[in-house]
C-alpha positions as CSV (number, residue, x, y, z in Angstrom):
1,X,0.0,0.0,0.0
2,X,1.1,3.3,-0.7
3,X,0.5,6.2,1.4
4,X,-0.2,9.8,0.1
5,X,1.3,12.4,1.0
6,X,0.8,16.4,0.5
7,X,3.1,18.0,-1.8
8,X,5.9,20.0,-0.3
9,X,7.5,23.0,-1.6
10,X,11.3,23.6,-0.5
11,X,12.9,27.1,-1.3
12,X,16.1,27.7,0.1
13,X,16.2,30.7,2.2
14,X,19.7,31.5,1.7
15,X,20.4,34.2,-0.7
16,X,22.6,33.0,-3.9
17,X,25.7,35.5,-3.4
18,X,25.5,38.3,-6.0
19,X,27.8,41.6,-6.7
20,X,25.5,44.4,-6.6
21,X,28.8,46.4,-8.1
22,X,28.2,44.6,-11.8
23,X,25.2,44.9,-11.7
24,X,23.3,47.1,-14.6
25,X,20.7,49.4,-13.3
26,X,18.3,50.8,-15.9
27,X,18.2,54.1,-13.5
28,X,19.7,55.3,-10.5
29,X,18.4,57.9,-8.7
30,X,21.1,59.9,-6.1
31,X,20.1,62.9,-4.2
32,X,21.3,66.8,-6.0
33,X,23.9,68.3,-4.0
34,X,25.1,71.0,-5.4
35,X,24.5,73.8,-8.2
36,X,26.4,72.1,-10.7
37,X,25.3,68.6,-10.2
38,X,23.6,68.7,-13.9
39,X,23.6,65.5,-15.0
40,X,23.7,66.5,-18.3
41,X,24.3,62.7,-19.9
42,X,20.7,62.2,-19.3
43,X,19.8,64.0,-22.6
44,X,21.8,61.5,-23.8
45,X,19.7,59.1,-22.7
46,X,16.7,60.6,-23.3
47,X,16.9,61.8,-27.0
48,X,14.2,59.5,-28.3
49,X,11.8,61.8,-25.8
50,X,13.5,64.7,-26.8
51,X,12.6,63.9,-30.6
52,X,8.8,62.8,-29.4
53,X,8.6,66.2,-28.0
54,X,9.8,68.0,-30.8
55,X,7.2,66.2,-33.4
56,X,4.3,67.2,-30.7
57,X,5.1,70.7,-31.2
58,X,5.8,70.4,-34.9
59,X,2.2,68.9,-35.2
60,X,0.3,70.9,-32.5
61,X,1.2,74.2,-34.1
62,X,-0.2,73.6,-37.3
63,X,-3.4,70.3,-36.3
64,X,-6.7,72.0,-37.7
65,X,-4.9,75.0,-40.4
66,X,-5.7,74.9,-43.9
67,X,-2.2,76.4,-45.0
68,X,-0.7,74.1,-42.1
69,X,3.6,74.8,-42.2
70,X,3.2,77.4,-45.2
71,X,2.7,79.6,-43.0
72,X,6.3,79.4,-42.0
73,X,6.9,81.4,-45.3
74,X,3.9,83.9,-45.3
75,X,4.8,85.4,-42.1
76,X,8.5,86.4,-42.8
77,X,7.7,87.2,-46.7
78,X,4.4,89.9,-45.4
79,X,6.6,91.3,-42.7
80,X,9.9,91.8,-45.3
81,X,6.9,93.3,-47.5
82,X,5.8,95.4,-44.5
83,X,9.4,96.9,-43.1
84,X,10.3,97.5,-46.5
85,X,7.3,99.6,-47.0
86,X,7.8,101.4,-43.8
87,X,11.5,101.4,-43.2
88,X,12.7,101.4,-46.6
89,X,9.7,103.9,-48.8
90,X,8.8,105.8,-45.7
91,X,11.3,106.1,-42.6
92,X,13.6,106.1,-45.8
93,X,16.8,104.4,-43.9
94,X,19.8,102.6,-45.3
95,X,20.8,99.4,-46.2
96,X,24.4,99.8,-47.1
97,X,23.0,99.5,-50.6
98,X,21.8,96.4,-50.4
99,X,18.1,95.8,-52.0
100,X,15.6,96.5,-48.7
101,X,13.9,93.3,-49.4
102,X,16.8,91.0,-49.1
103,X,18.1,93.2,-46.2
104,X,15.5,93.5,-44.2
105,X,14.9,89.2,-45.0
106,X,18.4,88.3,-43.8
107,X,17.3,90.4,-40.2
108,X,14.2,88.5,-40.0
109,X,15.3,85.1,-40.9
110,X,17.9,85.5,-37.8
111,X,15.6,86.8,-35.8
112,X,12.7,85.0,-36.0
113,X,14.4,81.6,-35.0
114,X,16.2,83.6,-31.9
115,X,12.9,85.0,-30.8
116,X,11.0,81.7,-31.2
117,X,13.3,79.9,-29.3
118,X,13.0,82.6,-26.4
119,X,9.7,83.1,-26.5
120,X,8.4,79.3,-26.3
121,X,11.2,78.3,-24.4
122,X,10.6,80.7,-21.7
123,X,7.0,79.1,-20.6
124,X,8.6,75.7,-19.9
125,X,7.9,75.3,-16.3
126,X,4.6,77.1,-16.5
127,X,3.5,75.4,-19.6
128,X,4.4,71.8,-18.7
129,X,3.7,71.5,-14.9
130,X,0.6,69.0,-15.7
131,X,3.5,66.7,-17.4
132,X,6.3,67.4,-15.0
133,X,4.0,66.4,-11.7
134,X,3.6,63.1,-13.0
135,X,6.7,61.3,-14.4
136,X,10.5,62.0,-14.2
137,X,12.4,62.5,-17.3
138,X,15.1,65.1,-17.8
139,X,13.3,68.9,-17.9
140,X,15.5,70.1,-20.0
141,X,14.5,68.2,-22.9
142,X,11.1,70.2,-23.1
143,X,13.4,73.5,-24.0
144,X,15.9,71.3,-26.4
145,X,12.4,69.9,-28.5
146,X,11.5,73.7,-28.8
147,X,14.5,74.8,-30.0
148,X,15.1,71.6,-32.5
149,X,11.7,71.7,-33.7
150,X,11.9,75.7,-34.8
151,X,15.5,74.7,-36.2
152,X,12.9,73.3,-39.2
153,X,10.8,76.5,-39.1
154,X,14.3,78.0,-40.0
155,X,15.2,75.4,-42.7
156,X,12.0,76.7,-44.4
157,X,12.2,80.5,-43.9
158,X,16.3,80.2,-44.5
159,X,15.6,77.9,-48.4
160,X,12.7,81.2,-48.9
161,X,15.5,83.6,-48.1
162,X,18.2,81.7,-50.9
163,X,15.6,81.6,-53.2
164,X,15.8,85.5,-53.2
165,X,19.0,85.9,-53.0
166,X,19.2,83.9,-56.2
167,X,16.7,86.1,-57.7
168,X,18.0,88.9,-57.3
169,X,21.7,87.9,-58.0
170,X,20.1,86.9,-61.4
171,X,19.1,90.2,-61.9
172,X,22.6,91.7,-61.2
173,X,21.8,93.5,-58.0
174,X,24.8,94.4,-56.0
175,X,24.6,91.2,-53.5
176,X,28.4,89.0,-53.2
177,X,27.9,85.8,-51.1
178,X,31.0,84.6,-50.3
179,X,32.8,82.2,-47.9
180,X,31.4,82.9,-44.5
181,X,28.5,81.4,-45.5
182,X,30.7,78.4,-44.3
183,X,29.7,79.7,-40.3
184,X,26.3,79.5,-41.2
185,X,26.7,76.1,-38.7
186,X,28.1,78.5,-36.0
187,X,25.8,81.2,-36.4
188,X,22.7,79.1,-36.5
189,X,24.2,77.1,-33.3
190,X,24.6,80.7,-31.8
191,X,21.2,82.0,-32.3
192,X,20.0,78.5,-30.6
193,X,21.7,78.2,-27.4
194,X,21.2,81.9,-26.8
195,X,17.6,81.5,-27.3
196,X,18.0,78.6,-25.2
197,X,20.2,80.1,-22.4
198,X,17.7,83.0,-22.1
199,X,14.4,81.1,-22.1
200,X,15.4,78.8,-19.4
201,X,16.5,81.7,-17.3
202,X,13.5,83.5,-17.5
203,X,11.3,80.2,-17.0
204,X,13.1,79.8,-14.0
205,X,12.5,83.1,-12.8
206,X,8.7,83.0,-14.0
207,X,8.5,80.4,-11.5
208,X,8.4,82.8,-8.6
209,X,8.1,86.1,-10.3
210,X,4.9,86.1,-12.6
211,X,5.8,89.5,-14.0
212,X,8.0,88.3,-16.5
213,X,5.5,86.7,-18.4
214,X,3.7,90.5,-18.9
215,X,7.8,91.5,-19.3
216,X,8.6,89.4,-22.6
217,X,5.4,89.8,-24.5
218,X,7.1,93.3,-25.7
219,X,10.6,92.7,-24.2
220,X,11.8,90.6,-27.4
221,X,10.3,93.5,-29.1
222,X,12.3,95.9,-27.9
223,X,15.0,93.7,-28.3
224,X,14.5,93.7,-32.2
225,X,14.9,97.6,-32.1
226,X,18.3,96.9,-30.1
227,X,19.8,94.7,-32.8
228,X,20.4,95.4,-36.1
229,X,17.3,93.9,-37.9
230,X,15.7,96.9,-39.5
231,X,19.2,99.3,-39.8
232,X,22.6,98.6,-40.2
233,X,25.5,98.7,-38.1
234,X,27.2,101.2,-39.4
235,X,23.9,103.2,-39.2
236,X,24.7,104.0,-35.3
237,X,26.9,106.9,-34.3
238,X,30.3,105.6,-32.4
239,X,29.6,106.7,-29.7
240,X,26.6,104.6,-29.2
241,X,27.8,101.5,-31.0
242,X,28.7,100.1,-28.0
243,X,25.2,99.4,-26.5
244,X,24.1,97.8,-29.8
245,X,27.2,95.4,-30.0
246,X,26.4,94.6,-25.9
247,X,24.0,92.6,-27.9
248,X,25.2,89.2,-28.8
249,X,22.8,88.9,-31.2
250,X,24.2,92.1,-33.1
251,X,27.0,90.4,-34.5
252,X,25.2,87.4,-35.7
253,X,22.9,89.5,-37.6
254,X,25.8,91.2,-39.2
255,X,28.0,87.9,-39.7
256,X,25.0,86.7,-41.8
257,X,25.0,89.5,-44.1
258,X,28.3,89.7,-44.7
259,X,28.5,85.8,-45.6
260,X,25.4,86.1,-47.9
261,X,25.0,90.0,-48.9
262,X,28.7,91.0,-48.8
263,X,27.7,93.8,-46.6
264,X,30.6,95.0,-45.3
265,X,33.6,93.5,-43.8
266,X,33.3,90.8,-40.9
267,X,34.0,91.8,-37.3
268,X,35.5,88.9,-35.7
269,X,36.0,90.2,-32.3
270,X,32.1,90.8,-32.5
271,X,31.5,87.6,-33.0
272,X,34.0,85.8,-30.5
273,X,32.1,88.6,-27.7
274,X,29.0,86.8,-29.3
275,X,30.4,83.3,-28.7
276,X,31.5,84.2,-25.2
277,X,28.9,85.8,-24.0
278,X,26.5,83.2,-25.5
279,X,27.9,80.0,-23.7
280,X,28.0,82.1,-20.3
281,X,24.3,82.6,-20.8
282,X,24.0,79.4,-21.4
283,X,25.8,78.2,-18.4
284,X,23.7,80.2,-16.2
285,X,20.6,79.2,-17.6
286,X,21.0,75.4,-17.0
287,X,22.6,75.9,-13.5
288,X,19.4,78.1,-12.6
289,X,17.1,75.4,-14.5
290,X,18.4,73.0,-13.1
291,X,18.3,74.5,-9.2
292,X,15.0,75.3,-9.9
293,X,13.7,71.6,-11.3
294,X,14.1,70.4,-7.7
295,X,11.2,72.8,-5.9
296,X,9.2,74.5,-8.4
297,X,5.9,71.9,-8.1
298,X,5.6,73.4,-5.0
299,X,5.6,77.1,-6.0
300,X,3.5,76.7,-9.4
């Protein structure tokens, strides 16, 4: 006779000796000690976010529109049709005899990008807190999607602005592109981290101090009569020259002439100021972005 028993389970209670050194963790999450504990390698990490982000704001600007991304090249051509009527016919200023609608089309292709950037850049924290109180990701790739997804905005407004130059080159208007349109690269990489650099700082700031929103709805205005967009350089007396080359933005506007107008000769200490003064903004703005990452869900 055989006797039944119940089935037994036996697990062996002593753990099978590991190294918790080798092992690979998918994340690892340490406590921020200090201003400049960025962890910057995390964009790495997280670029196929970043790219998500920048087709939502591609698509979102432009769901429901009849002329959807054409408007990327109505908006600069009516407002280089609009400052050439009033700058160039009326206010009658210079352009270093340059046609007005090229000149004033190089200003605006530069500056729209720069603005865009600011602008949209400078809401992040404001903007985003639904997203950033429920899941951790790096913040900082909300600002990089802006500013990668208006770098097409720029593509399109930039091939609109060649197009014209070839025009009128055809035509035998005084216009001599030449070989600085090899810093294009650098320029364009300019106007995007300063844009950058500025947003963040001010999105930090808007954090705590609302009034900056009501401050950059005509601040970047204002900042488009600061830089040579609608006038030339050389259009300033000396003695005020200095407050419009405090600009960083002044000498990329110029650089890009020069490469694809031939206005006038390059001014390279301009641009290194530019270059300088453009990754110190940038530093600043990440430190301060970053500092502020850590509290700001409990001031918004």
């Amino acid at each position: 006779m055989i006797k039944a028993t119940k089935p037994c389970l036996f697990v062996n209670l002593k753990p099978e000796p590991s190294d918790r050194s080798t092992t690979d963790w998918d994340l690892v999450i340490r406590p921020k000690t200090g201003w400049l504990d960025l962890h910057l390698s995390d964009l790495i990490r997280y670029h196929d976010l970043t790219m998500m982000f920048v087709w939502r704001d591609f698509v979102s600007q432009y769901k429901q529109t009849v002329l959807g991304p054409l408007w990327h090249l109505i908006q600069p051509l009516f407002t280089t049709l609009l400052f050439t009527l009033v700058f160039g016919r009326v206010a009658r200023l210079p352009t270093d005899g340059i046609p007005p609608l090229l000149f004033y089309m190089a200003g605006i292709t530069c500056w729209n990008y720069f603005s865009e950037c600011l602008n949209r850049s400078s809401t992040t924290f404001l903007g985003n807190a639904g997203i950033f109180g429920k899941v951790y990701f790096p913040r900082l790739c909300v600002p990089l999607s802006i500013v990668v997804s208006n770098m097409i905005k720029f593509v399109i407004q930039f091939g609109l602005f060649v197009a014209m130059l070839l025009f009128y080159a055809l035509r035998g208007a005084t216009v001599h592109p030449n070989l600085l349109m090899l810093l294009t690269p650098l320029l364009l990489l300019l106007m995007a981290a300063l844009g950058l650099g500025l947003g963040i700082i001010v999105s930090a700031l808007t954090v705590r101090y609302r009034d900056l929103q009501v401050l950059m709805k005509f601040g970047v205005q204002l900042l488009m009569y600061a830089t040579p967009v609608i006038y030339p350089l050389s259009m300033v007396p000396e003695k005020y020259r200095w407050l419009a080359l405090a600009n960083p933005m002044s000498a990329v506007v110029e650089t890009f002439r020069s490469a694809f107008l031939g206005s006038g000769a390059l001014d390279w200490s301009g641009l290194l100021y530019s270059s300088v003064a453009t990754a110190v903004i940038l530093f600043v703005g990440i430190v301060l972005f970053n500092h502020v990452e850590r509290t700001f869900m409990d001031t918004v």
